[in-house]
C-alpha positions as CSV (number, residue, x, y, z in Angstrom):
1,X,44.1,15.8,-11.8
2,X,44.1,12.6,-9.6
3,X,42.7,13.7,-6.1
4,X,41.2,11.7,-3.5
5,X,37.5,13.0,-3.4
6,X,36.1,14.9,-0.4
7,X,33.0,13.2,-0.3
8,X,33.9,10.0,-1.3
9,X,31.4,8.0,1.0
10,X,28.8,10.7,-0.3
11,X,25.9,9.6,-2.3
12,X,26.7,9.8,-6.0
13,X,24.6,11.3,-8.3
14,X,23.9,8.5,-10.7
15,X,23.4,5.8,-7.6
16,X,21.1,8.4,-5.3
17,X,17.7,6.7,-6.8
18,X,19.0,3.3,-6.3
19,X,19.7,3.9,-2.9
20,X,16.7,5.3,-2.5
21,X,14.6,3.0,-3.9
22,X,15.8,0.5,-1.3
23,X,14.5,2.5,1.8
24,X,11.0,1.7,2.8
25,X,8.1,3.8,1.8
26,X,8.0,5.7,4.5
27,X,11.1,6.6,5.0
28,X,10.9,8.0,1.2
29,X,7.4,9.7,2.0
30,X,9.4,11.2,5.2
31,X,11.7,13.2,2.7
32,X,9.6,14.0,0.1
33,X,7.6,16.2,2.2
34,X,8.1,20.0,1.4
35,X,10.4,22.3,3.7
36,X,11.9,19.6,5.8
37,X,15.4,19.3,5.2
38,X,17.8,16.2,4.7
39,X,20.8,15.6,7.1
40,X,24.0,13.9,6.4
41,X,26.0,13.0,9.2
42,X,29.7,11.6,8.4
43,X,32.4,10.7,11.1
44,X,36.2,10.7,9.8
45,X,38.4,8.4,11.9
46,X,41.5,10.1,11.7
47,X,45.3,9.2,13.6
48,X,46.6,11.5,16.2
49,X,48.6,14.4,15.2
50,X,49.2,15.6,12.1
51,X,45.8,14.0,10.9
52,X,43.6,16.5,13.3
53,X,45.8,19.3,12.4
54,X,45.3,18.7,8.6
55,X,41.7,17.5,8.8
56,X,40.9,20.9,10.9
57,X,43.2,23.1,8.2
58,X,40.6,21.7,5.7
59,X,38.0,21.9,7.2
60,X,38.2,25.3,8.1
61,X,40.0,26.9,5.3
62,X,38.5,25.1,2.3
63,X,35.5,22.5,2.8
64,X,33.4,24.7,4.9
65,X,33.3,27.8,2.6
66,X,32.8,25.6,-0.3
67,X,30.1,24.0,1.0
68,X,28.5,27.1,1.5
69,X,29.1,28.2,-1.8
70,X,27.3,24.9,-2.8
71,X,24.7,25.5,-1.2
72,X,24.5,23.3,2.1
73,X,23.9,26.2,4.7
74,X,25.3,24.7,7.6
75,X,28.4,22.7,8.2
76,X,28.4,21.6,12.2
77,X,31.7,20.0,12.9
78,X,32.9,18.3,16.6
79,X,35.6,16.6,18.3
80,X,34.4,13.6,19.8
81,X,34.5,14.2,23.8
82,X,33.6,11.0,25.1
83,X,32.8,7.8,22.8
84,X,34.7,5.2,21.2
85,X,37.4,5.3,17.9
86,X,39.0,8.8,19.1
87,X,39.8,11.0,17.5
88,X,37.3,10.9,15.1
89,X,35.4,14.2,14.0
90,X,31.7,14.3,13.3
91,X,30.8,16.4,10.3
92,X,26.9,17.7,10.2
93,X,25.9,19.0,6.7
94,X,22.3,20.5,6.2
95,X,20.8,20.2,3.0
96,X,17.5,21.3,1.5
97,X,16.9,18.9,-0.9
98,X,18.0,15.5,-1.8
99,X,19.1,17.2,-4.9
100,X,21.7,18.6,-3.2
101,X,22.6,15.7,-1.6
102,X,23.3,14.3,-4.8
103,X,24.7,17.3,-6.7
104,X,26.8,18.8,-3.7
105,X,30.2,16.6,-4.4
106,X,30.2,17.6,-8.2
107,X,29.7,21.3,-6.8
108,X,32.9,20.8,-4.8
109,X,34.9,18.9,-7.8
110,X,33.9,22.1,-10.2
111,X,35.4,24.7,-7.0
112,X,38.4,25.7,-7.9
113,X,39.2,27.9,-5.3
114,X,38.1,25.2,-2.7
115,X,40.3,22.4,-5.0
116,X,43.4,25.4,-4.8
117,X,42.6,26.1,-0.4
118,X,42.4,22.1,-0.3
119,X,44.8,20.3,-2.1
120,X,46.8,19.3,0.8
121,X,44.0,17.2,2.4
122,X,42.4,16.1,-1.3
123,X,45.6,15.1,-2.8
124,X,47.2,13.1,0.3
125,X,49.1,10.2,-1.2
126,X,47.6,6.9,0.0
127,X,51.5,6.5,2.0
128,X,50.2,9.8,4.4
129,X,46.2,9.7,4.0
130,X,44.5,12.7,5.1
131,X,42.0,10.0,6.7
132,X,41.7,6.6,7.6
133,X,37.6,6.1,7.0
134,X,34.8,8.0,6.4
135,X,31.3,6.6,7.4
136,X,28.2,8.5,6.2
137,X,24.7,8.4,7.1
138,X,21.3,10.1,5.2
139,X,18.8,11.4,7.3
140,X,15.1,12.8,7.0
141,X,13.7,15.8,9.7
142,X,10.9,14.8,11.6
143,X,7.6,16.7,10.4
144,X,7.3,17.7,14.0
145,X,10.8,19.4,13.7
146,X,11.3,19.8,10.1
147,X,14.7,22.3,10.3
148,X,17.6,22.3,11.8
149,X,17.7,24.6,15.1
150,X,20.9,26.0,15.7
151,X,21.6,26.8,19.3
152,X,22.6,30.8,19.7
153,X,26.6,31.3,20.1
154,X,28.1,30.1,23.4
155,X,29.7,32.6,25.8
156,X,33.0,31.3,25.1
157,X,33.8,29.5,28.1
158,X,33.9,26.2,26.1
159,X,31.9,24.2,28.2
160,X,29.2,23.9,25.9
161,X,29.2,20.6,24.5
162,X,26.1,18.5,22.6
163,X,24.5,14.8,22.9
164,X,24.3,12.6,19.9
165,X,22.0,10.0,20.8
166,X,20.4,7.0,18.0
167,X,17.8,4.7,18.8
168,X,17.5,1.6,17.0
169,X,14.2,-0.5,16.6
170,X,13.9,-4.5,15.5
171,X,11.5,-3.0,12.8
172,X,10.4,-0.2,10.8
173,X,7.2,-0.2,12.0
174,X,8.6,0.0,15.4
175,X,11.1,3.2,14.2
176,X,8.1,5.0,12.8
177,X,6.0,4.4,16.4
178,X,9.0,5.8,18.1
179,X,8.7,8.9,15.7
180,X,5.3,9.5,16.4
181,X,5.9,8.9,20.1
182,X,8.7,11.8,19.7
183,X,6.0,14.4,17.9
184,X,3.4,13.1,19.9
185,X,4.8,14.9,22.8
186,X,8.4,13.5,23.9
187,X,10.5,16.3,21.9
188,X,7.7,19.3,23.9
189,X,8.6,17.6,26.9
190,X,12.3,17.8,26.3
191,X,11.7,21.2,25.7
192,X,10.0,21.9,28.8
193,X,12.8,20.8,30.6
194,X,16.1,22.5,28.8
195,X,17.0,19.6,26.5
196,X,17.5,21.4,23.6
197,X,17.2,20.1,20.0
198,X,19.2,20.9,17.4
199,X,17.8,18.4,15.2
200,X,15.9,14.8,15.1
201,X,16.4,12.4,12.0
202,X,14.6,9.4,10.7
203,X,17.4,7.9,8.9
204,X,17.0,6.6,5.8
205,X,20.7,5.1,4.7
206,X,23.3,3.9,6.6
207,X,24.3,1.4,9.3
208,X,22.3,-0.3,12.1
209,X,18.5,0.5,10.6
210,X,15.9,1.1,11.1
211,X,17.0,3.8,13.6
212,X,16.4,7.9,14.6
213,X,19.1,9.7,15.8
214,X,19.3,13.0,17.0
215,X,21.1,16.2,18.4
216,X,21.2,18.5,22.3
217,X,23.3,21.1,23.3
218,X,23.9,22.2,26.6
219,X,25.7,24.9,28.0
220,X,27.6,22.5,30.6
221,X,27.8,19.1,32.6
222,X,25.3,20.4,35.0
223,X,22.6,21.5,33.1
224,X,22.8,18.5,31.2
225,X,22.4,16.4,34.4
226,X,19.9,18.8,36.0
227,X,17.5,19.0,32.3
228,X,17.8,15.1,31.9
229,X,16.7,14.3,35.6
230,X,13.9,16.8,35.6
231,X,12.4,14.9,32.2
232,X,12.7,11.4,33.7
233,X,10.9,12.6,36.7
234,X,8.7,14.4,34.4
235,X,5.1,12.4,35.5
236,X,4.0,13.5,32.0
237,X,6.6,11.7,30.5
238,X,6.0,8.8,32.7
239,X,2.3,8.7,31.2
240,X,3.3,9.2,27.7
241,X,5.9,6.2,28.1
242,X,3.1,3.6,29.4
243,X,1.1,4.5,26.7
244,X,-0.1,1.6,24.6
245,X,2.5,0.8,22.0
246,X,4.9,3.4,23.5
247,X,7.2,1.3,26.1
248,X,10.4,1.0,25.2
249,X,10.4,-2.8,24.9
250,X,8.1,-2.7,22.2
251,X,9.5,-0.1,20.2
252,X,13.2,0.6,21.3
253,X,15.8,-2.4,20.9
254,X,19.1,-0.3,21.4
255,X,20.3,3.6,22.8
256,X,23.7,4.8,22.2
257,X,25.1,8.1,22.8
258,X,28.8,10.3,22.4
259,X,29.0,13.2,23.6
260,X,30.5,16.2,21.4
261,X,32.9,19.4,21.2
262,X,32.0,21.9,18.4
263,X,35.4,23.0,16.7
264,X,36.0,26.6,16.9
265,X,35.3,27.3,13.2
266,X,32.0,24.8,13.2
267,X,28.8,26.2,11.9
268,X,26.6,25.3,14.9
């Protein structure tokens, strides 16, 4: 049956040790390490209209209950609320092994029942595409934060919305100071103040490396204003960043953020 694959920007099988071998040491010593799990973060750039409508059908009905079934325990998926290339959705999948990084899209292409629930989004003729792009990215959990935390369930006021933030470094060396900076104390601090993390990265393929990225939630504007402006005040913060080898010039070449709206059926 000619389909157009689900996870066609995924890692295949066959090419995961190639890919692989291309990251830096570290980065493969990062995931290697037992109980920490493996991240993969994709962004579909969709059109307006029927695209969302079909790419949330899927979604929904077929791709996230598969996925389950395969074996990737949680499927976080978000509107994008304020960033460029809108509407694009951000799909988080969790996995516990880079085993099932590589295995999960031949899981999928044996489902029937997600192949039956999704054949209008993974048969779309290239004349009405369910999608315009996919981009993918592979990342490792910090030691310090080795799993995924997802926040409790909102009170369904839908204010809640989450931070996506990536920092970018002119070298690895300089990515894995920043790391250590982060479990050194910067991701206790953020707790202290009521930024919450859902999860921190190293990443280990995908665009704009070496970089981290990682996940907040808040509960509204507010608190995300009020938690972020207690932390930069924080003067234990203000110590940690003057440490040597810890300013920002030395070790930080590049911040971006979106901010994010979970869909009603996403898993976190």
């Amino acid at each position: 049956m000619k389909r157009r694959e689900f996870l066609a920007s995924s890692l295949a099988t066959a090419g995961l040790g190639t890919l692989l071998a291309g990251a830096d040491a570290g980065a493969q010593e990062s995931g290697s390490s037992p109980g920490r799990q493996f991240y993969e973060l994709r962004l579909y750039h969709l059109r307006r209209g029927p695209q969302t409508e079909l790419f949330d059908r899927f979604f929904s009905q077929a791709a996230i209950p598969a996925l389950n079934r395969a074996g990737v325990e949680r499927v976080g998926v978000f509107n994008l609320a304020v960033g460029p290339d809108s509407p694009t959705m951000y799909v988080l999948l969790t996995h516990q092994s880079l085993e099932s990084v590589a295995a999960t899209a031949d899981r999928l292409a044996a489902d029937a029942d997600y192949l039956k629930a999704g054949a209008e989004f993974i048969d779309a003729p290239a004349a009405n595409p369910a999608y315009l792009r996919v981009e993918s990215s592979l990342m490792a959990a910090f030691a310090g934060m080795p799993k995924l935390e997802a926040p409790p369930k909102g009170d369904g006021s839908k204010t809640r919305f989450f931070e996506l933030r990536t920092y970018e470094s002119h070298s690895k060396k300089a990515n894995k100071k920043k790391i250590e900076m982060f479990e050194h104390g910067e991701i206790a601090l953020f707790r202290r103040h009521g930024l919450q993390p859902v999860f921190f990265g190293e990443t280990l393929i995908g665009s704009r490396l070496p970089n981290l990225t990682y996940l907040l939630v808040f509960e509204n504007r507010e608190a995300h204003d009020r938690n972020w402006s207690a932390f930069v005040s924080d003067p234990d913060w203000n110590k940690l960043r003057s440490a040597p080898g810890y300013a920002d010039a030395e070790i930080v070449c590049n911040i971006s953020n979106v901010f994010l709206r979970p869909a009603a059926y996403s898993q976190i």
